[in-house]
GUVODREN-761859 format. One record per residue (C-alpha): residue in three letters; y, z, x. Coordinates in steps of 0.001 Angstrom, whole numbers, padded with zeros to 6 digits, always signed. Example, Ala and Ser with C-alpha at 12.3 -4.5 7.8 and 13.67 -1.06 7.14 Angstrom:
BEGIN
ALA-004500+007800+012300SER-001060+007140+013670
// end
This chain:
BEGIN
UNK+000000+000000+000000UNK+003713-001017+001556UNK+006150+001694+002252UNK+008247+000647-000135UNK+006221+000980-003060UNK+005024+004441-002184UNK+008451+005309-001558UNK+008712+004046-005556UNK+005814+005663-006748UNK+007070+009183-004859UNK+010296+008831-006125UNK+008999+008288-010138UNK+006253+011161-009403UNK+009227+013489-008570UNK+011028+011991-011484UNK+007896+012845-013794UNK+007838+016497-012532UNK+011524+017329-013080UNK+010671+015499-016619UNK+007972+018311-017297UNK+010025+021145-016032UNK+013152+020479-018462UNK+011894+018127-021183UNK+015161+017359-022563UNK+014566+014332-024627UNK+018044+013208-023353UNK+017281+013059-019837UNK+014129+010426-020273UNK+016660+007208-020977UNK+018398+008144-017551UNK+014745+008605-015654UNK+013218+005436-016636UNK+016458+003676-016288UNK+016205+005057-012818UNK+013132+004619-011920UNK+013785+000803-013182UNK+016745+000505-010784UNK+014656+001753-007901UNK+011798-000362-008512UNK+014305-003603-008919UNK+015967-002636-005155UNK+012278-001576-003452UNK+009695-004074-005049UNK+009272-007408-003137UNK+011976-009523-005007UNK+014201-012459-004177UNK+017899-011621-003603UNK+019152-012972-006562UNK+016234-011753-008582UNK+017501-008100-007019UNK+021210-008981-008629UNK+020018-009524-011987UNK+018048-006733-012523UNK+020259-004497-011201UNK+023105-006250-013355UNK+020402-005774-015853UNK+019694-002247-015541UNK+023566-000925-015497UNK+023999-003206-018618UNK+021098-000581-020441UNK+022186+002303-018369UNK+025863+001389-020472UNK+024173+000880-023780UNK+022072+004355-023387UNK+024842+006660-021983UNK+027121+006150-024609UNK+025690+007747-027467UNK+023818+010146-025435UNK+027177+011421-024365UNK+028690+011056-027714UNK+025332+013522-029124UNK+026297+015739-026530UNK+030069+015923-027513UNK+029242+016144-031136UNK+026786+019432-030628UNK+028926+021103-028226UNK+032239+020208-030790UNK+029637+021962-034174UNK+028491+025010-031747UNK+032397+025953-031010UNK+033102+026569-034493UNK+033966+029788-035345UNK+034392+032023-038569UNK+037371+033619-036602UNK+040112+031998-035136UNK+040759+032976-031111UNK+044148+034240-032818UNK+045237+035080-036072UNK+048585+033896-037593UNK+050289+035971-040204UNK+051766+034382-043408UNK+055569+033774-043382UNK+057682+034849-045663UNK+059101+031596-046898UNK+057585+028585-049015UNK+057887+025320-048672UNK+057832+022071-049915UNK+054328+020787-050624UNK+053468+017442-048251UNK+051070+014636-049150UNK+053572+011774-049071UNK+053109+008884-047607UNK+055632+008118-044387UNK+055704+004128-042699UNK+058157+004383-039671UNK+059496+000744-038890UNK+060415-000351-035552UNK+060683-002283-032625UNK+058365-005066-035163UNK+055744-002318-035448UNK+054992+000505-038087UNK+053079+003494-038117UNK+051764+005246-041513UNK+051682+009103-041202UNK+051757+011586-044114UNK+054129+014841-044904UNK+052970+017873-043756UNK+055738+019977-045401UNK+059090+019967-046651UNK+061665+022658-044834UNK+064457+021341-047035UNK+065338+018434-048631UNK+066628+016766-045812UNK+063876+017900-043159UNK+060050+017669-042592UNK+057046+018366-040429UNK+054931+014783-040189UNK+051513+013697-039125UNK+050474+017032-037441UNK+049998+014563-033999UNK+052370+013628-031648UNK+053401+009908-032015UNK+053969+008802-028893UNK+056405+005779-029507UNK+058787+008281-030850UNK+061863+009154-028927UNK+063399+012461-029771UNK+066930+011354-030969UNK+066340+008189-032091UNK+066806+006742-035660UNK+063910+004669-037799UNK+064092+003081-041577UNK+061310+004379-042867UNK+059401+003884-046627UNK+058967+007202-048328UNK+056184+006924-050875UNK+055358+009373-053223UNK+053267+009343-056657UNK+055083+006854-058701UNK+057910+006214-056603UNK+058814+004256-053329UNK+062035+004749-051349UNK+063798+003358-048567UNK+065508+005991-045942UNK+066430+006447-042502UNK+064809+009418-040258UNK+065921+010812-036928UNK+063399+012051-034671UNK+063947+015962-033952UNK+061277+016802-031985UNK+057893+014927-031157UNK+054626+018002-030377UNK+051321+018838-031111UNK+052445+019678-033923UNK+053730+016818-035533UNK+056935+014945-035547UNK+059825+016501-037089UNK+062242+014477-038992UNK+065574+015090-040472UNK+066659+012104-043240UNK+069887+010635-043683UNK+070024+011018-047923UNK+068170+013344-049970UNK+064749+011664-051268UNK+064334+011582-054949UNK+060824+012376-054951UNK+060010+016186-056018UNK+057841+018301-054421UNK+055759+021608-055061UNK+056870+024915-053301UNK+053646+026488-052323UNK+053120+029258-049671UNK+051258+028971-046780UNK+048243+031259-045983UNK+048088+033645-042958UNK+044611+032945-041105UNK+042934+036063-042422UNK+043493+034416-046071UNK+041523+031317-045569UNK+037962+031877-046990UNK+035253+030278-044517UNK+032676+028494-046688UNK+035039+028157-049691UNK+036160+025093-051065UNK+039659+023679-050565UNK+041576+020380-051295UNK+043308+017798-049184UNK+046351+016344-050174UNK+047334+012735-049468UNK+049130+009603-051552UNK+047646+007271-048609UNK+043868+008462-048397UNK+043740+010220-051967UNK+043492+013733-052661UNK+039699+015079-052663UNK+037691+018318-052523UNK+036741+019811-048936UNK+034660+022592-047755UNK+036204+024915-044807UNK+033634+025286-042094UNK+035759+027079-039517UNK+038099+027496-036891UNK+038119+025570-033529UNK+039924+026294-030515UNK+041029+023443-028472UNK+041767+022527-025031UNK+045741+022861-026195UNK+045741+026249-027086UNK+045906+024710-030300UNK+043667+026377-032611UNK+042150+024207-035490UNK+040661+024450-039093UNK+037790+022280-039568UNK+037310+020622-043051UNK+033839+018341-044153UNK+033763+016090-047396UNK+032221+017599-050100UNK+031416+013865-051391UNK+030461+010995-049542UNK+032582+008593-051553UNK+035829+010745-050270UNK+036515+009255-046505UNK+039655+010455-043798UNK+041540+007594-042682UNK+043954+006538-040621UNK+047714+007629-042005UNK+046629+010583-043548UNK+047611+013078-040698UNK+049612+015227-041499UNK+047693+015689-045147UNK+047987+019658-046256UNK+044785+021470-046742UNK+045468+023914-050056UNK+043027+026951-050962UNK+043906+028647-053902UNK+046897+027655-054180UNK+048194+028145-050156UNK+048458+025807-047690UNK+046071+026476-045025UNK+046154+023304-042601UNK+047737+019892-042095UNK+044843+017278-040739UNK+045322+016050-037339UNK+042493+014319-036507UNK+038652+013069-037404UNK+035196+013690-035231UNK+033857+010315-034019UNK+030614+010197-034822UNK+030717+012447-037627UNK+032916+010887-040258UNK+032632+013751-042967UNK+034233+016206-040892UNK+038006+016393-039947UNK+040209+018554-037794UNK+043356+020345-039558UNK+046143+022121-037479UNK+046344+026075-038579UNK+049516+026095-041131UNK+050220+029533-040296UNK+050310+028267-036410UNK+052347+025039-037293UNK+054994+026783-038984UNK+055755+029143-036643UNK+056005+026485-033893UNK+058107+024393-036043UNK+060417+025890-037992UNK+062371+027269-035523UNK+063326+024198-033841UNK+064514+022378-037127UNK+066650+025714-038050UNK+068643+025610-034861UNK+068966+021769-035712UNK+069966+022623-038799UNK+073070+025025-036984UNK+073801+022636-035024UNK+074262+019923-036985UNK+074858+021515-040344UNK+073546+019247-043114UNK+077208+017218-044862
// end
């Protein structure tokens, strides 16, 4: 027998015996694609034979890594949830206007759909729960206001631009009315218990609350799932409050790739807190006319 193949079948023995001692059915894709590498480099081969199955063998090594890595991300994501957050946030004092509506900034020949977290005044309000970031603080946008039964046609400045969400202050006071509702501290939102998402873009639908997540931010998160398969998230709706029982608990921020009944909220209680303070001392500065 050559060198070359006992080097290969020593090299897939010790392969098999690391297989045995930690039988993680995710690790067998990466042995045999290594094992096929190895035998493509040591068997007696022409050089361009060599080239194509190596070429070969990345091309599965590609097609196997990424949902093995996207499993992996997925478990680790459902084990860090929580029943309590890593901090709690009380309730404030203050209500606010209920979000839900439907934002399009225009600009620069682009657009970008986002939904109303909440309303601080007429004039001012938390979008998207993201940061956008196109968005220069300062600058000024037409934007398309949509509510139920009603479109309008307004122009936003950009206050501030966070993890959060986009703060906006508009030019004229929107017709549309909107619901004052408070928002709950974390020690009010009821794990397990069934809440509702609002949203004109995506439609408002039922939602169970799984947990809390913390996040590589220091952001801490409520995590939502579908309670029907015929409800979906979709793009635009950040920013969508999250009510239970009649508070607002979250605004949606983001969905789970790879798991497209559960979504990612920003803590209200957290949210508020961050973000009402810098619209106030806008607010003093440039009082409202």
């Amino acid at each position: 027998m050559s060198s070359r193949r006992t080097s290969l079948l020593t090299i897939i023995a010790v392969g098999c015996i690391s297989y045995l001692l930690d039988p993680t059915p995710d690790r067998l894709p990466f042995l045999a694609l290594a094992a096929a590498i190895l035998g493509t480099i040591l068997l007696p081969r022409t050089k361009k034979e060599r080239i194509a199955g190596i070429l070969l063998c990345c091309a599965l090594l590609f097609f196997f890594i990424g949902p093995v890595l996207s499993s992996q991300f997925i478990e680790e994501t459902l084990a860090g949830i929580t029943a309590e957050p890593m901090q709690h946030w009380p309730a404030p004092a203050a209500q606010v206007g209920l979000g839900g509506q439907q934002i399009t900034f225009r600009g620069d020949g682009r657009y970008y759909i986002a939904t109303v977290c909440y309303w601080l005044n007429k004039h001012q309000a938390l979008v998207a729960a993201h940061r956008i970031k196109e968005f220069s603080v300062g600058a000024s946008m037409p934007i398309q206001l949509v509510a139920e039964g009603l479109v309008e046609e307004l122009s936003a400045e950009i206050l501030f631009n966070d993890d959060n969400g986009v703060g906006i202050k508009l030019a004229d006071e929107p017709s549309s009315p909107w619901e004052q509702l408070p928002i709950a501290g974390t020690s009010e939102i009821i794990i397990g218990g069934e809440a509702e998402i609002i949203s004109i873009h995506g439609g408002s639908f039922p939602v169970i609350v799984k947990g809390f997540l913390a996040m590589d931010s220091q952001q801490e998160k409520v995590v939502i799932e579908r309670i029907n398969d015929t409800d979906n998230f979709i793009g635009g709706m950040s920013g969508s409050p999250i009510v239970q029982n009649g508070k607002i608990i979250g605004f949606m921020s983001s969905t789970l790739r790879g798991m497209k009944g559960l979504a990612f909220g920003n803590v209200a209680a957290q949210a508020y807190a961050q973000t009402e303070g810098l619209m106030q001392e806008y607010a003093r500065e440039k009082p409202q006319k």
